[in-house]
C-alpha positions as CSV (number, residue, x, y, z in Angstrom):
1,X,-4.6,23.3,-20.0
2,X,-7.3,21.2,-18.6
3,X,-9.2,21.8,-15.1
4,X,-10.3,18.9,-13.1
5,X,-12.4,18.8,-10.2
6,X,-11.2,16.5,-7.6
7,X,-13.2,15.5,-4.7
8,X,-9.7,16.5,-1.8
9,X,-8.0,19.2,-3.5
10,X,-10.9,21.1,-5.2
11,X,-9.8,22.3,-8.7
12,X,-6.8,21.3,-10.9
13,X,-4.7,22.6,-13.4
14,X,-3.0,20.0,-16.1
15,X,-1.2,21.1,-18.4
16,X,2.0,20.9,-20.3
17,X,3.4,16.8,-20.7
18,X,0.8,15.8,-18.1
19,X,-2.0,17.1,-20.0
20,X,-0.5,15.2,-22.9
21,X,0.1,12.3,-20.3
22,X,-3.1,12.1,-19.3
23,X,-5.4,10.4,-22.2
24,X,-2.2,7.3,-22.5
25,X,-3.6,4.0,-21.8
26,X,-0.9,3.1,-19.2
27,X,-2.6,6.6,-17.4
28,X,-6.3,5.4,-18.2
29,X,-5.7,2.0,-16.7
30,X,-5.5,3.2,-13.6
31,X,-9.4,4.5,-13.6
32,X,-10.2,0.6,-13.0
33,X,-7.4,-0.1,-10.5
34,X,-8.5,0.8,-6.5
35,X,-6.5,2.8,-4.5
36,X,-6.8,0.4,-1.3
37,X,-7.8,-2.9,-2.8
38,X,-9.6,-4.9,-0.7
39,X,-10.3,-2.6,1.9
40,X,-13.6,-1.5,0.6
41,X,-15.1,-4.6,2.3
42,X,-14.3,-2.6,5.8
43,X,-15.3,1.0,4.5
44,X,-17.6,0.5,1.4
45,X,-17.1,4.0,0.3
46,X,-13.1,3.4,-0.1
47,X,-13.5,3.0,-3.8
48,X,-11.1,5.4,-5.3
49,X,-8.6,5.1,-7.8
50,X,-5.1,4.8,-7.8
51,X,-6.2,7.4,-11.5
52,X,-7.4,10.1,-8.6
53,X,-4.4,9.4,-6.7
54,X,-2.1,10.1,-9.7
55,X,-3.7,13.5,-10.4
56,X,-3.6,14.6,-6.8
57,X,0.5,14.0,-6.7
58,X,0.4,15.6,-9.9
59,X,-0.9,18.5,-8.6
60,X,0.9,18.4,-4.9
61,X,4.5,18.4,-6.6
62,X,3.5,21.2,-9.0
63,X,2.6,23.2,-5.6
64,X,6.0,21.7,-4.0
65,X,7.9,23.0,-7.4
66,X,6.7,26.4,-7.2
67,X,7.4,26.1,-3.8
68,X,10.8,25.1,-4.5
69,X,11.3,27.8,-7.2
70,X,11.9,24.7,-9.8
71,X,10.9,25.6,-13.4
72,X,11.2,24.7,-17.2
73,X,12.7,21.1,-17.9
74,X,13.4,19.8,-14.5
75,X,9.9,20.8,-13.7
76,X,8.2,18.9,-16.2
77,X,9.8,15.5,-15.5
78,X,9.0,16.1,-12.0
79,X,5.1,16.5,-13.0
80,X,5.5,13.7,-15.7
81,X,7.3,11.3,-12.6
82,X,4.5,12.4,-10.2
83,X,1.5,11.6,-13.0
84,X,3.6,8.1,-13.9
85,X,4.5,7.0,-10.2
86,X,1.6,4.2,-10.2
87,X,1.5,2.9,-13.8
88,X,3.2,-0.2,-12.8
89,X,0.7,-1.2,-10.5
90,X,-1.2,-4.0,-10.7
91,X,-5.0,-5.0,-10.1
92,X,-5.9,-4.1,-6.2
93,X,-2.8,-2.2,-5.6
94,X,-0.1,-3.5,-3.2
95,X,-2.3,-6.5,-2.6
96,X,-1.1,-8.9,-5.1
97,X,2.7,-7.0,-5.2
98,X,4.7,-9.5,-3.1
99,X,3.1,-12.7,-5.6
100,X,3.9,-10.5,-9.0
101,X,7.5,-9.7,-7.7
102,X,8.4,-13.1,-6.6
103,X,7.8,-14.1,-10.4
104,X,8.9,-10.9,-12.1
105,X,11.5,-9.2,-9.8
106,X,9.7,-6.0,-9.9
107,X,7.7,-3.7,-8.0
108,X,5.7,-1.1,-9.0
109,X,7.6,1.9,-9.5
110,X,9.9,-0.7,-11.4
111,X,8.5,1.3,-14.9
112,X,11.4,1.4,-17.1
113,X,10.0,-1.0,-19.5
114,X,6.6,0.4,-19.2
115,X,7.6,4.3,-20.1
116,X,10.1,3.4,-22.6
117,X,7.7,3.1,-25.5
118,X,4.2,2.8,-26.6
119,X,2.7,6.0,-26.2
120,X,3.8,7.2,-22.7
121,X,7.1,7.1,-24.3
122,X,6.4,9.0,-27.3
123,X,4.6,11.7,-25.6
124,X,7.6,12.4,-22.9
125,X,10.1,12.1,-26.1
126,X,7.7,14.9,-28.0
127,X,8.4,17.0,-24.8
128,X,11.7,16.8,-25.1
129,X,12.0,14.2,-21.7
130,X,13.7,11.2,-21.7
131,X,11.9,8.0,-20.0
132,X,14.9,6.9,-18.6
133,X,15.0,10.2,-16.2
134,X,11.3,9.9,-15.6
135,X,11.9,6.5,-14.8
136,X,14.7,7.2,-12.0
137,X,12.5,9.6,-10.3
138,X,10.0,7.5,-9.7
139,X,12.3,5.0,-8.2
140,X,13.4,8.1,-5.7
141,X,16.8,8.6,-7.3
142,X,18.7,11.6,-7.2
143,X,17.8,15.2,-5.9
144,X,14.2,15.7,-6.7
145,X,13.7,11.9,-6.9
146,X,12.9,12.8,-3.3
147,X,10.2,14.8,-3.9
148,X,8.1,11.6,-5.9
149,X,9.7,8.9,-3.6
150,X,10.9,9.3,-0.2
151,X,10.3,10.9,3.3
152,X,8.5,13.8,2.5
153,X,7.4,12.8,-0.7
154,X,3.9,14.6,-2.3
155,X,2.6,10.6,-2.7
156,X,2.7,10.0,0.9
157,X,0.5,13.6,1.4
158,X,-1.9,13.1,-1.2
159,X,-2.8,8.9,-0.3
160,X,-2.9,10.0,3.8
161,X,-5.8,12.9,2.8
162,X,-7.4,10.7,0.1
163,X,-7.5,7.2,1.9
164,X,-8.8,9.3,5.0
165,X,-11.5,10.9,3.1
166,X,-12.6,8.1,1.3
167,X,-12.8,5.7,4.8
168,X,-14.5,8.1,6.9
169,X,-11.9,7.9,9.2
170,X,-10.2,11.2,10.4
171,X,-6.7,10.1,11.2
172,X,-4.8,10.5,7.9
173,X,-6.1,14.0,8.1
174,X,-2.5,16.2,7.9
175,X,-2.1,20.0,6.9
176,X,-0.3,18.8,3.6
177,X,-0.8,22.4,2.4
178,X,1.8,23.6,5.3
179,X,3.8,21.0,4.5
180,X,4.2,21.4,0.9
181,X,5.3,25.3,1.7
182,X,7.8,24.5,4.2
183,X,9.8,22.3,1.5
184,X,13.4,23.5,1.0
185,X,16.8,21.6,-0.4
186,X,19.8,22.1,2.4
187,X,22.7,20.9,0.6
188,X,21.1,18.5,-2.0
189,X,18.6,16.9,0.6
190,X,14.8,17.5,1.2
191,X,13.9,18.9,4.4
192,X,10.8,20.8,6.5
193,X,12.8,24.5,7.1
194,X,12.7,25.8,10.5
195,X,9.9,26.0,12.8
196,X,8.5,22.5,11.7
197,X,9.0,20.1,13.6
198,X,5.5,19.0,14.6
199,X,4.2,19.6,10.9
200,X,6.6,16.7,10.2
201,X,5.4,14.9,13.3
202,X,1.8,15.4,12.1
203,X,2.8,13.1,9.1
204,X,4.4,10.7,11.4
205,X,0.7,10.2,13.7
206,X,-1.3,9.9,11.0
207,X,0.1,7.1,9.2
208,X,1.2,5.0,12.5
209,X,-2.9,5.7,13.4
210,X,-4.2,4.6,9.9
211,X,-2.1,1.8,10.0
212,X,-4.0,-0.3,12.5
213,X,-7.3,1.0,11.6
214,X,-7.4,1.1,7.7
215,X,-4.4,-0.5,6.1
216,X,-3.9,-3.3,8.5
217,X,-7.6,-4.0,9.8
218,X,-7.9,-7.5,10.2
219,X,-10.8,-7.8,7.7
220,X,-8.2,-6.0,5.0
221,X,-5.8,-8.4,6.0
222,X,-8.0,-11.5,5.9
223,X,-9.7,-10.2,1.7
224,X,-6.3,-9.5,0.8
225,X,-4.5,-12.9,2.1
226,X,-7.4,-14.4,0.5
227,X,-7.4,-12.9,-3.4
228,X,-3.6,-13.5,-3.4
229,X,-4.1,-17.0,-2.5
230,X,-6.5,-17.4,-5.2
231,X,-4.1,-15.0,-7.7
232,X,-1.3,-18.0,-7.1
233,X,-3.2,-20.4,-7.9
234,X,-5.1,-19.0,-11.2
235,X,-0.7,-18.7,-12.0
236,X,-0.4,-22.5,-11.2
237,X,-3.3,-23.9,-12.6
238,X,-3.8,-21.6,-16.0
239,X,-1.6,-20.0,-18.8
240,X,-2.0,-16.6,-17.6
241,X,1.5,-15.6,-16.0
242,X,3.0,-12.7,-13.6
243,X,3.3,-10.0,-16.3
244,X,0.1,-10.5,-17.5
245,X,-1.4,-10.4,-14.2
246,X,0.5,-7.3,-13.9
247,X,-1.1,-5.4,-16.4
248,X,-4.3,-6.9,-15.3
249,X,-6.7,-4.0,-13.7
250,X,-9.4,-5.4,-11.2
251,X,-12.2,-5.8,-13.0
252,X,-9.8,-8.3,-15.5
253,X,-8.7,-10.4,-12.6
254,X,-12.1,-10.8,-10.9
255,X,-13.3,-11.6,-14.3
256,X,-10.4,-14.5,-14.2
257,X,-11.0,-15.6,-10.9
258,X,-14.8,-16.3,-11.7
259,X,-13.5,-18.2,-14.6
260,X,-11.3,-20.3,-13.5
261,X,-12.8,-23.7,-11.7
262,X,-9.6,-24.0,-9.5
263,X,-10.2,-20.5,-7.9
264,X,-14.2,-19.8,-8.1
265,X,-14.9,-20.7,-4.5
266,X,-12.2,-18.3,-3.8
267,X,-13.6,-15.6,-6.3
268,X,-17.5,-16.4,-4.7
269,X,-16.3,-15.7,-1.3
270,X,-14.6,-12.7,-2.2
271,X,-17.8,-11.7,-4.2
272,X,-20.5,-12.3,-1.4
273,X,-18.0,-11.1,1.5
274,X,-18.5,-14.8,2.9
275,X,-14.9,-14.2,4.4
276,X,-12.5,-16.7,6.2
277,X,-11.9,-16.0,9.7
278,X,-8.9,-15.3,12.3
279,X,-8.2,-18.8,13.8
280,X,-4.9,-17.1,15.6
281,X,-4.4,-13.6,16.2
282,X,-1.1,-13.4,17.6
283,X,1.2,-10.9,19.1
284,X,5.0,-10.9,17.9
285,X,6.6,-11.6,21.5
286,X,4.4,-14.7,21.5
287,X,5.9,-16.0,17.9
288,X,9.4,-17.2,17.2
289,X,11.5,-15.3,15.5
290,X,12.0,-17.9,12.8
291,X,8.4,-17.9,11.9
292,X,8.3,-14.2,11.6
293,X,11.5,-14.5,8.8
294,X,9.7,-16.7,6.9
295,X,10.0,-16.9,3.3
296,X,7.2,-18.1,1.1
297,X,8.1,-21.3,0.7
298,X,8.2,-21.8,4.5
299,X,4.9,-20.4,4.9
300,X,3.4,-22.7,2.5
301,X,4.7,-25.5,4.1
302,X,3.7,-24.3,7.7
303,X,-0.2,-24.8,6.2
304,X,0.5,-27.9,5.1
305,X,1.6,-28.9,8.5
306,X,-1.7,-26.9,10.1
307,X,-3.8,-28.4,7.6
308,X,-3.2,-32.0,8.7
309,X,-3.1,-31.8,12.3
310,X,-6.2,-30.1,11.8
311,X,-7.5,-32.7,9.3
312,X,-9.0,-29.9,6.6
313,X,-7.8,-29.1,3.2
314,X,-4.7,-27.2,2.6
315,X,-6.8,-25.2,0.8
316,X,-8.6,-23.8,4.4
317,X,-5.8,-22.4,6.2
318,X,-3.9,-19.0,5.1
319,X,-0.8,-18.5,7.2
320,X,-0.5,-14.4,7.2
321,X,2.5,-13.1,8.3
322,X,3.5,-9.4,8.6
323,X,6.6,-8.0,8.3
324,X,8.7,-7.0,11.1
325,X,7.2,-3.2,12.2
326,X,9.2,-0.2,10.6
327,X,8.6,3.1,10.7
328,X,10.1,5.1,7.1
329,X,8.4,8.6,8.7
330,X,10.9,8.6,11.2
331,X,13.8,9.1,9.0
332,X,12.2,12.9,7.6
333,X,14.9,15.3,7.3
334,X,13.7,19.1,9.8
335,X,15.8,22.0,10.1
336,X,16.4,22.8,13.9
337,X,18.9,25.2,14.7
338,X,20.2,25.5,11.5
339,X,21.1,21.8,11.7
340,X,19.3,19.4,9.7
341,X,18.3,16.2,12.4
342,X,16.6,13.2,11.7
343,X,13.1,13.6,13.2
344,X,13.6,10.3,15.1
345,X,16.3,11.9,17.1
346,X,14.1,15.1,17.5
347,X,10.7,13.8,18.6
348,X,9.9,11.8,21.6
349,X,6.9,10.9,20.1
350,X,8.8,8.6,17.8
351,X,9.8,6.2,20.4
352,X,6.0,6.2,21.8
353,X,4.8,5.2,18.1
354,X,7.3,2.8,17.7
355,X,6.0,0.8,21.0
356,X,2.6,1.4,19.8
357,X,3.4,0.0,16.2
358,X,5.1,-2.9,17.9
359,X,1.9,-3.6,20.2
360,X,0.0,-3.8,17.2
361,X,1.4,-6.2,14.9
362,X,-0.2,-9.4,14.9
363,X,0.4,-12.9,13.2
364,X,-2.8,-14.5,12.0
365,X,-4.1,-17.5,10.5
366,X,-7.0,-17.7,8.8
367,X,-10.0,-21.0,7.7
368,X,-13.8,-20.8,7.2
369,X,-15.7,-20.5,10.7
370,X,-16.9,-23.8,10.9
371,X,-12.9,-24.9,11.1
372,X,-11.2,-22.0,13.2
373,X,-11.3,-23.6,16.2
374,X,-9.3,-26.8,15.4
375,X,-7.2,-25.1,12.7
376,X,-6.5,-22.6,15.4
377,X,-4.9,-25.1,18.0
378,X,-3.2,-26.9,15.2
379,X,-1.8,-23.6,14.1
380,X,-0.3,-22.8,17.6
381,X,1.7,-26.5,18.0
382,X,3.0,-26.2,14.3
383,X,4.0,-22.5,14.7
384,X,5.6,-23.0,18.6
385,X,3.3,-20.0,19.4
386,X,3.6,-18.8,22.7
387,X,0.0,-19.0,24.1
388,X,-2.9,-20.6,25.5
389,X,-6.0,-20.8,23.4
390,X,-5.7,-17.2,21.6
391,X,-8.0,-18.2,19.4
392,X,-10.8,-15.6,17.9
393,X,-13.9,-17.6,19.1
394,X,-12.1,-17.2,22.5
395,X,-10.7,-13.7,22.4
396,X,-11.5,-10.6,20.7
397,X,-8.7,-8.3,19.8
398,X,-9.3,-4.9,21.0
399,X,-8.0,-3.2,17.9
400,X,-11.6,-3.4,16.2
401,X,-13.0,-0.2,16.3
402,X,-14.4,0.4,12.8
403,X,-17.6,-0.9,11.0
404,X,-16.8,-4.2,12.0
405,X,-17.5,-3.9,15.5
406,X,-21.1,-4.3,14.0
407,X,-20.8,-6.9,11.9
408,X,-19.2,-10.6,12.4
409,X,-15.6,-10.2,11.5
């Protein structure tokens, strides 16, 4: 057993294949990959890992296990699945996901061929565990796939606590510890038992409220449009491809930005925080519908429309488009009555988050300062946008309410 101090749970126990799991190089790799990207350049002290992540699910689904009264083999592909869930990420987290998948057809928790061999898959196979199960709960299948990917899943608690303590910023605070205890399996689903309704409602607030201020804050938004437009290009313009980049961690791809001539000025910016700047900040009633569906393509071809009305370089406008709002919390399974409900149909909060959610969403376009003004009206005749001058040296969203209310966002 080994006993590691971690900076939201206190002290924990490995042991068992996770112990064994933990010196892999697949496991390792994931020291040098950050939990939130880009969004240290909001909160500078969001600099975990998605490593410190890993453990803390780990060590959440061991809790929900016992919980659960779940022992011997089934156990230990739980804690192997909950150890493994991020190995397939790549450098900055989700930011570079939808690029990587276009190219690869995976996501992340897409790990067969990752825990299959090498030495991830010889220490599972030593422990009597076959990668292919380890695989499939990671990817949320079956009965206790739920507990790694779904609903109530231990990666949602852990990331909510973690990403909260590591901004500063209170709202992803939940009572994971309540939640973990009130598990239970009601015919072959994972629900909160009795008496839990606003425990699972708890989970519900604090990701709708971290949304807006730590996952989506336009500064996030802006870094993270940013390195995956210079990620594309160092796949158009050099031999490295998607599965490299893949197994890329960040320091390897920062490294490869600098070095690349075609994405330096990219790579500098990102460096010296010299960020590009919200030309449009729209609301989604104010955008046609066939802008919001976008595929890539389209987009693309959107900023080459905004980038010669405007008269700049393509290379100066990023077109940032959102997906439609959803709300995956509001699906948890609660016992009330002895009837398991959907907590959507429960709650009345649900409805209120979902209007808030809605309120929030916002298209944006992005160019260097000295061009957001002109990009911006080209932006809103290409796009059809439904408004008058909504440009960021006009208007200041009111959703700013973090660090960069003191500094020029």
């Amino acid at each position: 057993m080994k006993v590691i101090k971690d900076s939201v749970h206190d002290h924990l126990q490995v042991e068992a294949v996770a112990r064994d799991l933990l010196d892999t190089p697949p496991v390792q790799r994931l020291r040098g990959i950050r939990q939130l990207g880009t969004v240290s350049l909001v909160y500078p002290s969001a600099n975990h890992t998605r490593f410190e992540h890993s453990l803390g699910v780990y060590h959440l689904a061991c809790k929900a296990l016992e919980q659960l009264n779940v022992e011997g083999t089934q156990a230990e592909r739980v804690q192997a699945a909950a150890l493994l869930h991020d190995v397939g990420h790549g450098p900055f987290s989700h930011n570079l996901e939808p690029l990587t998948h276009r190219r690869t057809g995976r996501y992340h928790d897409d790990v067969d061929h990752l825990i299959a061999d090498g030495a991830v898959g010889d220490v599972l196979r030593d422990h009597d565990l076959e990668p292919e199960r380890i695989a499939g709960l990671i990817a949320g299948e079956g009965r206790f796939g739920q507990l790694v990917s779904g609903e109530l899943d231990v990666d949602r608690m852990d990331y909510l606590v973690r990403d909260a303590h590591h901004t500063g910023v209170p709202y992803g605070t939940i009572d994971h510890e309540r939640l973990v205890r009130e598990l239970t399996f009601v015919d072959g689903e994972l629900v909160l038992d009795e008496g839990n309704v606003q425990a699972a409602e708890s989970l519900l607030v604090a990701r709708a409220l971290m949304n807006p201020t730590v996952y989506s804050h336009s500064v996030a938004r802006i870094s993270k449009a940013m390195l995956r437009r210079a990620a594309e290009r160092l796949l158009e313009r050099t031999d490295t491809d998607a599965e490299a980049l893949q197994r890329m961690d960040d320091a390897d791809l920062v490294v490869a930005l600098r070095s690349c001539e075609d994405t330096q000025e990219f790579s500098r910016r990102l460096d010296e925080r010299d960020l590009f700047k919200r030309a449009v900040w729209a609301e989604i009633d104010d955008v046609p519908g066939g802008v919001i569906e976008s595929d890539h393509e389209s987009v693309r071809e959107f900023e080459r429309e905004i980038a010669d009305r405007a008269e700049v370089e393509q290379e100066c406008v990023i077109l940032d488009i959102p997906s439609r709002p959803s709300m995956t919390e509001s699906t948890t399974r609660v016992m009330v009555n002895g009837d398991i409900r959907r907590l959507g149909q429960q709650s009345p909060l649900v409805e209120a988050l979902r209007a808030a959610q809605y309120s929030q969403w916002r298209l944006g376009v992005y160019s260097p300062p000295e061009m957001r003004e002109r990009v911006g009206r080209a932006a809103v005749d290409v796009l059809g946008l439904d408004i008058e001058g909504a440009l960021v040296s006009e208007v200041r969203d009111g959703m700013d309410t973090t660090l960069d209310q003191f500094v020029d966002d």
